[in-house]
N, C-alpha and C positions, 0 to 999 in steps of 0.2 A: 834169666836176664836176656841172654840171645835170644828166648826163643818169644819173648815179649818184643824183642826190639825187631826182630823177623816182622811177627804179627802185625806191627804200627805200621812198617813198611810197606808188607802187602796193602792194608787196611788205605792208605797213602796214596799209593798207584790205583786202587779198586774209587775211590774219589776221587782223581785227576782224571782219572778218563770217565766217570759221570759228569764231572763239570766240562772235559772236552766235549761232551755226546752231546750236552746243555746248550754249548755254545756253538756247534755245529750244524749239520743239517736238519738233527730233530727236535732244534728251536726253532724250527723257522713254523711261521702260521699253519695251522693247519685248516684245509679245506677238503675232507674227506667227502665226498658229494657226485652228481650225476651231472652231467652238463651238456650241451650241444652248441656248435660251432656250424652255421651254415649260412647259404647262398641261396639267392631268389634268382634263376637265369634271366627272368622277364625282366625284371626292373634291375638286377644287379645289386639289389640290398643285399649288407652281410648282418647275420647276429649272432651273438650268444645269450646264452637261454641255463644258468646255475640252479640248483637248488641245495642243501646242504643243513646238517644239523650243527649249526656254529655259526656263531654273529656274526653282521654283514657282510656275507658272503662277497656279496658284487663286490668291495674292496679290494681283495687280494685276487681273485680270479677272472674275471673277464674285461677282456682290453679290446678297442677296435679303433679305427680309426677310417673312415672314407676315403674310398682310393687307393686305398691300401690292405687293409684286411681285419680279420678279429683272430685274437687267440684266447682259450680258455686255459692258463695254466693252475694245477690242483693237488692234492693227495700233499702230503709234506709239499706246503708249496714253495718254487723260487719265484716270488715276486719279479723280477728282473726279466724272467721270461716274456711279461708283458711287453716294456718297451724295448729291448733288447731284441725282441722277436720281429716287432713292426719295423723295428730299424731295417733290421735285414730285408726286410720285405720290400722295404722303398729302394734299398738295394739293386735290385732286382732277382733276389734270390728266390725258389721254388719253395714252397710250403715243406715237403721234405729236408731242403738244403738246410731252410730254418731249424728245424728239428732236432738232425742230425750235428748241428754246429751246438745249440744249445745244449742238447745232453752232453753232448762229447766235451765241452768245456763244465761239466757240474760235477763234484763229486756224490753229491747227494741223488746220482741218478738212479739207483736202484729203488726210492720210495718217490720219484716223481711220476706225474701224468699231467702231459700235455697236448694239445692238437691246436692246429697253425689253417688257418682256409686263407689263400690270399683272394688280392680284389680277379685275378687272371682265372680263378677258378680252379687252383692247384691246392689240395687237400691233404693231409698228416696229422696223425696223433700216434703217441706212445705213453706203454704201461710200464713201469718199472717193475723189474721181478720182487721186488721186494711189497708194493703197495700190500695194503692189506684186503684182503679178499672177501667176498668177491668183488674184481677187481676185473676192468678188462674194455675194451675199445672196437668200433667198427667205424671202417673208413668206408662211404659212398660216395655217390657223386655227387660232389659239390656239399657233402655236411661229412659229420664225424658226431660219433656221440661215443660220450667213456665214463666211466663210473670206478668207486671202490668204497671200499668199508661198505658194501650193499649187504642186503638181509639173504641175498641166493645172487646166483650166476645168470638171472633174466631181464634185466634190468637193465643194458645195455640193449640188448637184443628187442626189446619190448621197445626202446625208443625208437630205433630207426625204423621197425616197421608203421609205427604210428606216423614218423614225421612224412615217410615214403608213401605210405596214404593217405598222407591227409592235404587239404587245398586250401586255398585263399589265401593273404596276407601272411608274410612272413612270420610277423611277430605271433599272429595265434597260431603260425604252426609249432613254433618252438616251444609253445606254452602247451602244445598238445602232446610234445614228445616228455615234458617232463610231467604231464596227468600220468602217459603211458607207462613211465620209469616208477610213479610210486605206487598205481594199482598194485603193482609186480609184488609191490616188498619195497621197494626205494631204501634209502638209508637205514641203516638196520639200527642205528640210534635215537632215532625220529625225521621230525621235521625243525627249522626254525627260520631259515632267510632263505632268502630268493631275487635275482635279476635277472632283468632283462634289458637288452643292449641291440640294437638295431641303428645303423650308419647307412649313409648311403653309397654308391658307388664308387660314383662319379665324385669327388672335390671338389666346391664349388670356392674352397678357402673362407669359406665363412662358417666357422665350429658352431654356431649357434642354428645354423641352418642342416648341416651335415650329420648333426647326431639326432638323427629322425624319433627316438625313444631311449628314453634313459631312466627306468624304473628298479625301485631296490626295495625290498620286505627284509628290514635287518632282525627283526626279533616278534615273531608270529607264529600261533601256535598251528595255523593252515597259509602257511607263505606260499602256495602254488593257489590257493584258490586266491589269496589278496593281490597275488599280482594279475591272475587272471582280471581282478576287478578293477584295479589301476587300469588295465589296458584298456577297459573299457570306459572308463572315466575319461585315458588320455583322446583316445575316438573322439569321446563327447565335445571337449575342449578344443579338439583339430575344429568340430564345426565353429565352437563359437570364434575361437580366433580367426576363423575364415569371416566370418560374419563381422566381428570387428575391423577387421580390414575394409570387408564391404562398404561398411560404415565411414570409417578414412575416405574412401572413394565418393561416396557419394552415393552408392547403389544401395537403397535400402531395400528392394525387392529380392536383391539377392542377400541382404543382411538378414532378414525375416527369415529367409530358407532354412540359411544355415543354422540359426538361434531355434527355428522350431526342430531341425535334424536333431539337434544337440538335448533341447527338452523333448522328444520322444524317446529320447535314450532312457534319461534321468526325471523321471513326470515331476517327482518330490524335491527336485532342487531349486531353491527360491532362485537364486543367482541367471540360473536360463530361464524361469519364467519370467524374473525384471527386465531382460534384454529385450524378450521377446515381446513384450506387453510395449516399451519403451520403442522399440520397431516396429509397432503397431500402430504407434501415435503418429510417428516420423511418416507412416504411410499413410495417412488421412485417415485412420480406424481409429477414434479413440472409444468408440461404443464397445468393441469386441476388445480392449486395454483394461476397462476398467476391471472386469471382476480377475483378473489377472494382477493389478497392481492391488486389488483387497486381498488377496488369496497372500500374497506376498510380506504386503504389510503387516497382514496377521501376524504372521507368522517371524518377522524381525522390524521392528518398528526402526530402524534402524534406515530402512529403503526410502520412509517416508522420509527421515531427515534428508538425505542425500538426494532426493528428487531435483527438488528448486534448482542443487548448482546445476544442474544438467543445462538450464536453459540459458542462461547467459551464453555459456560457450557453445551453445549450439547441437549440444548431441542428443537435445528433446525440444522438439519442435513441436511446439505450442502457445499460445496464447495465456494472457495471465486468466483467461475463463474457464481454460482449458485445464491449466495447472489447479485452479481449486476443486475442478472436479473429480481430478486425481488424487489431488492430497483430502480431498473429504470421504472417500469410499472407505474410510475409517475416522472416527471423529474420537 
């Protein structure tokens, strides 16, 4: 009988402290994954750059904000490290200062990983001894890149050499350092989401202006190549909103540019060839429009309903001779 009622005891204690474990640090999300946190010195852009076998990653790990900084917290993650961190930042605290304050106030700091880049250009990240391995971090100038649960111990090291040589715009550098992390091996569990996070500097106080790329791959079974292609998609789009603006203005010369930029990216996408066919007209061409608006109409008959309203309000400039010419290049 004691040695039953011993047994339940044990058995008792060995269950309170799994449901403690449950509702402690190794409940919290996990984001086992590779990630980069850096700085453009030219322009002052910050991003982060995740990739991860676990659903929408960009959720729990990557924060920034302009003017302020980005932080990628990961591994058993504490969420709280995100705004908790930029708080500090605005502060005026050093990327290390952040850090050091965050771990030092966590108990679950032995299975965290995080790195702090503020807007000043002060750099930090840290691996908990406990992450799961391989597992591991390199601080540079002006970036950080850290990893765990990886397939080997290269995958850190592979990023920062890629990011350290590689050129042009921010955001494809980050996207080059996580190509480099999964050649290696990358997550030793697979692949599934992916983000990416680019801010500006400078504050202009307008969030809609400040968060310069905000791309997320929550559940894909190639999330580094699909955000690769987002990026390039978001490119595309930079023209045509530059173009629609054009358009706002009045400048249709420069509306045309930006609409052809955007369809040389994308040849197959009906949406920039309507613009551009449509800024064609607005510029006294409607001969080089038309097999542009057949090409279009073919392909979503949908363009042809939506034509007509254009011209009331003015953003297809034509005549009513002009508009049946358009709408007859399919009958």
């Amino acid at each position: 009988m004691l040695k039953s009622l011993y047994s339940l005891l044990i058995m008792s204690f060995i269950y309170t402290g799994v449901l403690m474990a449950q509702n402690g640090f190794y409940s919290d999300n996990f984001a086992h994954t590779f990630s980069i946190v850096a700085m453009d010195p030219e322009t002052g852009e910050m991003g982060v750059a995740v990739q991860s076998h676990w659903f929408s990653v960009g959720t729990i790990v990557s924060w920034g904000e302009a003017g302020v900084g980005v932080i990628a917290t990961q591994s058993f993650v504490n969420p709280s490290f995100g705004p908790r961190g930029l708080e500090l930042l605005k502060e005026g605290k050093t990327a290390q200062e952040v850090v050091d304050e965050l771990i030092a106030s966590d108990e679950g700091r032995d299975v965290r990983q995080l790195a702090v880049l503020s807007v000043n250009g002060t750099v930090a990240s840290y691996t908990g001894k406990n992450c799961i391995p391989g597992a591991g971090n390199i601080v540079g100038k002006s970036y950080s890149v850290q990893a765990n649960l990886m397939a080997n111990d290269k995958v850190w090291g592979a990023m920062s050499e890629a990011f350290e040589n590689s050129t042009g715009p921010l955001a494809e550098r980050l996207v080059i350092a996580l190509e480099a992390a999964q050649n290696v091996g990358g997550d030793i569990r697979g692949k599934q989401s992916a983000c990416l996070l680019v801010v500006k500097g400078e504050s202009t106080g307008k969030v809609w202006e400040d968060r310069l790329i905000d791309l997320r791959v929550d559940d894909n079974p190639e999330p580094i190549k699909e955000i690769k292609r987002l990026l390039k998609v978001h490119r595309a789009y930079d023209h045509m909103n530059a173009g629609d603006l054009a358009v706002e203005h009045g400048d249709m010369q420069l509306a045309m540019k930006e609409y052809m930029a955007a369809e040389e990216m994308f040849p197959d996408n009906e949406e920039m060839k309507y613009w551009h066919a449509v800024t064609l007209v607005n510029n006294g061409d409607l001969g080089n429009a038309l097999p542009l608006f057949k090409t279009v109409f073919t392909q979503n008959s949908d363009w042809k309903t939506l034509t007509p309203r254009l011209v009331p309000i003015g953003m297809l400039l034509t005549d009513e001779e002009g508009l049946k010419k358009i709408l007859s290049v399919i009958e």
